[in-house]
C-alpha positions in Angstrom: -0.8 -15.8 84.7 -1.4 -14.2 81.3 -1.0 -10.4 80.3 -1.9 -8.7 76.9 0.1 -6.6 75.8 0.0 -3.5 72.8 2.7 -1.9 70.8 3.3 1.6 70.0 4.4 3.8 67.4 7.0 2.0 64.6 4.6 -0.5 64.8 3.1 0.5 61.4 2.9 -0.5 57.8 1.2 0.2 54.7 -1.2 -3.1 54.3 -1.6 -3.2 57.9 -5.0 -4.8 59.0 -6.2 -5.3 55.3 -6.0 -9.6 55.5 -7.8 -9.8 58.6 -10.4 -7.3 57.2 -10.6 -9.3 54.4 -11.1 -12.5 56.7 -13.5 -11.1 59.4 -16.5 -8.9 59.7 -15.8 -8.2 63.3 -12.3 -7.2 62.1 -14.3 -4.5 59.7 -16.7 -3.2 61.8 -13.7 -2.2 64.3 -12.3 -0.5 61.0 -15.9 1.0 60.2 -16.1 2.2 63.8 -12.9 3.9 63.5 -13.4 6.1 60.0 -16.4 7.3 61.8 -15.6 8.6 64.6 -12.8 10.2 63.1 -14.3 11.6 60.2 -11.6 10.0 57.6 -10.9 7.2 55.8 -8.2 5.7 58.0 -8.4 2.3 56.9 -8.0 3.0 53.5 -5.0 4.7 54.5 -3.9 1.9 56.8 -4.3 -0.4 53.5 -3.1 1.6 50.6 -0.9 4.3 51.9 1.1 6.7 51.2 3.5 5.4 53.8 4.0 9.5 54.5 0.8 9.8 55.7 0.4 6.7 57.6 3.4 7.7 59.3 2.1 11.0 60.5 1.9 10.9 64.3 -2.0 11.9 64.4 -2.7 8.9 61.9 0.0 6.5 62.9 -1.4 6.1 66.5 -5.0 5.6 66.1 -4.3 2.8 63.3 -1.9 0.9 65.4 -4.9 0.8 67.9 -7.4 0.5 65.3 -5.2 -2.8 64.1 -4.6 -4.5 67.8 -8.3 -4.3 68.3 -9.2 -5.8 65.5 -7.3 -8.7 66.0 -8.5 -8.7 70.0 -12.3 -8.7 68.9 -11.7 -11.3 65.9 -10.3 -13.4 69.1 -13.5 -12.7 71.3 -16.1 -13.0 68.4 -14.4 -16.0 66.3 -12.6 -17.6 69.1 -14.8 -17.0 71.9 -12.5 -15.8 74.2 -13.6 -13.1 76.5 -10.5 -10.6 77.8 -11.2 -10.7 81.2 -11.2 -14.4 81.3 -8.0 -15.2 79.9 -5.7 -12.4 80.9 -4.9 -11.1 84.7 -3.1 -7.7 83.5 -2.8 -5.3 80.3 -0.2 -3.3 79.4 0.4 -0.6 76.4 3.9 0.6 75.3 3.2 4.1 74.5 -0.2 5.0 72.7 -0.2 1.1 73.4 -1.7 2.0 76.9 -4.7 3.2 75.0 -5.3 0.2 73.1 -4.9 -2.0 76.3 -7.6 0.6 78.5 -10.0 0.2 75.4 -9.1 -3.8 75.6 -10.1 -3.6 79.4 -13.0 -1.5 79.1 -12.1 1.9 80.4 -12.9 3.6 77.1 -15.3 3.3 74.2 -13.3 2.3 70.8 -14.2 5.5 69.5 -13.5 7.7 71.9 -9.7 5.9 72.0 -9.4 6.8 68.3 -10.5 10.5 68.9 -7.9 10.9 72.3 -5.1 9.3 70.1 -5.9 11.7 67.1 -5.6 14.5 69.5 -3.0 12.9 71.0 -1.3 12.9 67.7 -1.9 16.2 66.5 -1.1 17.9 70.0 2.1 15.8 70.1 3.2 17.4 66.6 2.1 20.7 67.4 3.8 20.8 70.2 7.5 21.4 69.1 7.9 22.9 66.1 9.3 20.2 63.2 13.2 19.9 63.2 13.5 21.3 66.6 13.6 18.1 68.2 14.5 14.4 68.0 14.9 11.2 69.2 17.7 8.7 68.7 17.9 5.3 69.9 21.1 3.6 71.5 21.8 -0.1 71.1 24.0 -2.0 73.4 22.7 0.6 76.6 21.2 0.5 79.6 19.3 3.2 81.3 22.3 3.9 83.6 24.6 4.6 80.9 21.8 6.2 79.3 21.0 8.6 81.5 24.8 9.3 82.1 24.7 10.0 78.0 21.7 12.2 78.0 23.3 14.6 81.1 26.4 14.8 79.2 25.3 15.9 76.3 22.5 18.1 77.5 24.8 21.4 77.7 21.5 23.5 79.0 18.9 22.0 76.6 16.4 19.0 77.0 18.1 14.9 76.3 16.3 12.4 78.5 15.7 8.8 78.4 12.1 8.5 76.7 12.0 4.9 76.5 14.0 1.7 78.8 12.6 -0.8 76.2 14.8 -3.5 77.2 18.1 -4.6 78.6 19.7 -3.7 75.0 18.3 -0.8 74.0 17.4 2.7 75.7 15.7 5.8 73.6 16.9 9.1 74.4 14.7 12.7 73.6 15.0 16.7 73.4 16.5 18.9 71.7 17.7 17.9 67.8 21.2 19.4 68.6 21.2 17.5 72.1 20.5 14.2 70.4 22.8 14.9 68.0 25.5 15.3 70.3 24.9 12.2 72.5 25.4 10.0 69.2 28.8 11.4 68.7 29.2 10.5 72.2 27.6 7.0 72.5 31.5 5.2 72.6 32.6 7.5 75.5 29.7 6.0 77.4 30.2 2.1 76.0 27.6 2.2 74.4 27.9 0.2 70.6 25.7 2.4 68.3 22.9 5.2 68.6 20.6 5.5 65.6 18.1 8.6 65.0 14.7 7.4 64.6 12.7 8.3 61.6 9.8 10.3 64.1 8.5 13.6 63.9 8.4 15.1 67.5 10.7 14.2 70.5 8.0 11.9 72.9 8.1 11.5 76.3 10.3 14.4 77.2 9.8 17.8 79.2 9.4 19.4 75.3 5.7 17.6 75.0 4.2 19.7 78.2 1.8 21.2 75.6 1.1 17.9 74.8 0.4 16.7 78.3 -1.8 20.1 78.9 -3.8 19.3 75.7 -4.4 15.5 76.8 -5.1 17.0 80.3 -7.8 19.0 79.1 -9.2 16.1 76.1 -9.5 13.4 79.2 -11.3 15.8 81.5 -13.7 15.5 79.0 -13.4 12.1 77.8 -12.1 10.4 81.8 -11.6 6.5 81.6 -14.3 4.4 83.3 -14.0 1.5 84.9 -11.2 -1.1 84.5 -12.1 -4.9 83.5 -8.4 -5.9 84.3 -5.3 -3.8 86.2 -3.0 -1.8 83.6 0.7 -2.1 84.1 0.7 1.9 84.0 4.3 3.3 81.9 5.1 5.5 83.8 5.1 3.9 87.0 5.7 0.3 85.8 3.0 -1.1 88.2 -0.5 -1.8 88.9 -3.4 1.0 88.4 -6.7 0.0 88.4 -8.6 3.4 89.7 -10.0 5.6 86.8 -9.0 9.0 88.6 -5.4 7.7 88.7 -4.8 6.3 85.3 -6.4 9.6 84.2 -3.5 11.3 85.6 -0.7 8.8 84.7 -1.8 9.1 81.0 -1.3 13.0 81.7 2.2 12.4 82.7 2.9 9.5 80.4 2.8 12.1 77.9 6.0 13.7 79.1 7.3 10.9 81.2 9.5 7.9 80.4 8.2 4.4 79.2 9.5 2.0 81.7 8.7 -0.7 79.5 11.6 -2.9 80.8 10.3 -2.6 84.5 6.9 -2.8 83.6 7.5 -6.6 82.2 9.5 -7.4 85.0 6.7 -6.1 87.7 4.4 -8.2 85.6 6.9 -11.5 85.8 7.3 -10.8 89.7 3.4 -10.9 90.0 3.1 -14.4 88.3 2.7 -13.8 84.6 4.2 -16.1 82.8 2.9 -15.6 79.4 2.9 -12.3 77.2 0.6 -12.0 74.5 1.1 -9.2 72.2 -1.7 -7.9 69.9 -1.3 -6.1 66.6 2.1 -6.6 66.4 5.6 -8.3 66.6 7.7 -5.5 68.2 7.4 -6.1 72.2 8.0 -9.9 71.8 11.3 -9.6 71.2 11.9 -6.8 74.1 9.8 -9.2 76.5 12.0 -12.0 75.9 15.3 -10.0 76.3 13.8 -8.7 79.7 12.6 -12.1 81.0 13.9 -15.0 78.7 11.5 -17.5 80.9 8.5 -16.0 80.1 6.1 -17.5 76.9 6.1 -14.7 74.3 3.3 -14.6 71.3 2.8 -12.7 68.8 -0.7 -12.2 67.4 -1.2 -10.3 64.3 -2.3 -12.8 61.1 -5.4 -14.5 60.9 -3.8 -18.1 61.4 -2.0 -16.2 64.8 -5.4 -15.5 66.1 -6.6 -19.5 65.3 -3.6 -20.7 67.1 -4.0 -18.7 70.5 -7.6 -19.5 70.4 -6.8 -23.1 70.4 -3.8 -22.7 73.3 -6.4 -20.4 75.2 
């Protein structure tokens, strides 16, 4: 068995997407499709920079999708590979869960670049900047990262946002809560916890604005049907009903990623091979979290000719 996978946020880079564009017209037209329906020049962006603005949660998310379904429709066009054929499951870390529901069919490419602007923007909006933070702790599992984040809480909000792998746990809330569970990250035995360069803290009870926004956008906008099952985040197994991812996207907004469970529902099913699009980010976790499973990365050009040929 074979599951696609898409990365989130950190995922992007100035120069991102501009070879393949360069390659591929199917590559472009996903980059075409994108600037229009969002009314800017993202692409440009994506290839020129400024790194600031790529950055920017509202333009950083629809470009990481933008980018991963470029290289999935260069695959279907060039390669002649269709999705549903050659994978059993998707799964998304993050805003990746958009990219794999627009890889499986449940929405239109544009409307997945409008929900993830939105997304963005009502992700930002909701905590005013410097107010919160996230930090991520290396050498920690979620049990001693949870055990952090309640010690350091002290009455304000510092949960675990992310389990990304055996190694490494991401913790979110309040700036001054974050702050403290790094100067506490050796009382737990835990080697190192790092701040991350992002401007809201995700996937904590601080983005319910978020989730309300994103509640209202995909009342409007509701997933259709599902090509393949999503390995949903927050539950770390198998949805394939529209009125039920719907809801899970709601709560993934302010729930945790359980990326590391997710994978290893995914390996209990059968799948033996992970293919991630757009990115080199969740190979790496995948093979820490199940070292027998077949990890690829698929980003270049030459990436995209090889899995064709494997496929």
């Amino acid at each position: 068995m074979r599951a696609f996978v898409f990365p989130g946020q950190g995922s992007q880079k100035v120069g991102m997407g501009a070879d393949l564009a360069a390659a591929s017209a199917a590559a472009r037209a996903v980059f075409e499709e994108v600037d229009d329906a969002l009314g800017q020049k993202l692409f440009a962006l994506m290839r020129e920079g400024p790194e600031d603005q790529l950055t920017l949660t509202e333009n950083a998310q629809p470009a990481i999708m933008a980018n991963a379904i470029a290289v999935l429709r260069v695959l279907e066009k060039e390669g002649g590979i269709a999705l549903a054929d050659k994978a059993d499951c998707v799964a998304g870390h993050s805003l990746g869960e958009y990219t794999a529901l627009c890889a499986a069919g449940a929405f239109s490419l544009a409307d997945t670049a409008r929900l993830l602007k939105l997304r963005g923007q009502a992700m930002q909006a909701a905590v005013p900047v410097g107010i919160g933070a996230m930090a991520a702790l290396l050498g920690a599992d979620v049990e001693k990262a949870q055990a952090l984040a309640d010690a350091a809480a002290e009455g304000q909000v510092c949960s675990v946002a992310n389990d990304n792998d055996p190694t490494q746990v991401v913790i979110s809330g309040h700036r001054e809560a974050v702050e403290r569970a790094i100067a506490l990250v050796k009382d737990h035995g835990i080697k190192r916890g790092i701040l991350l360069p992002v401007s809201a803290p995700f996937h904590c009870p601080l983005m319910q604005p978020a989730a309300d926004a994103m509640a209202e956008a995909l009342g409007r906008t509701p997933p259709g049907a599902l090509r393949l099952p999503l390995y949903a985040n927050v539950t770390a197994s198998a949805a394939s009903d529209p009125a039920e991812i719907q809801r899970l996207l709601v709560e993934q907004v302010t729930g945790r990623v359980r990326w590391r469970e997710s994978v290893l529902a995914m390996a209990a099913a059968g799948t033996e091979q992970f293919v991630e699009l757009g990115g080199k980010v969740l190979g790496p976790m995948i093979g820490r979290i199940t070292p027998d499973a077949r990890g690829t990365s698929v980003v270049t050009m030459a990436d995209i000719e090889a899995l064709a040929g494997q496929l």
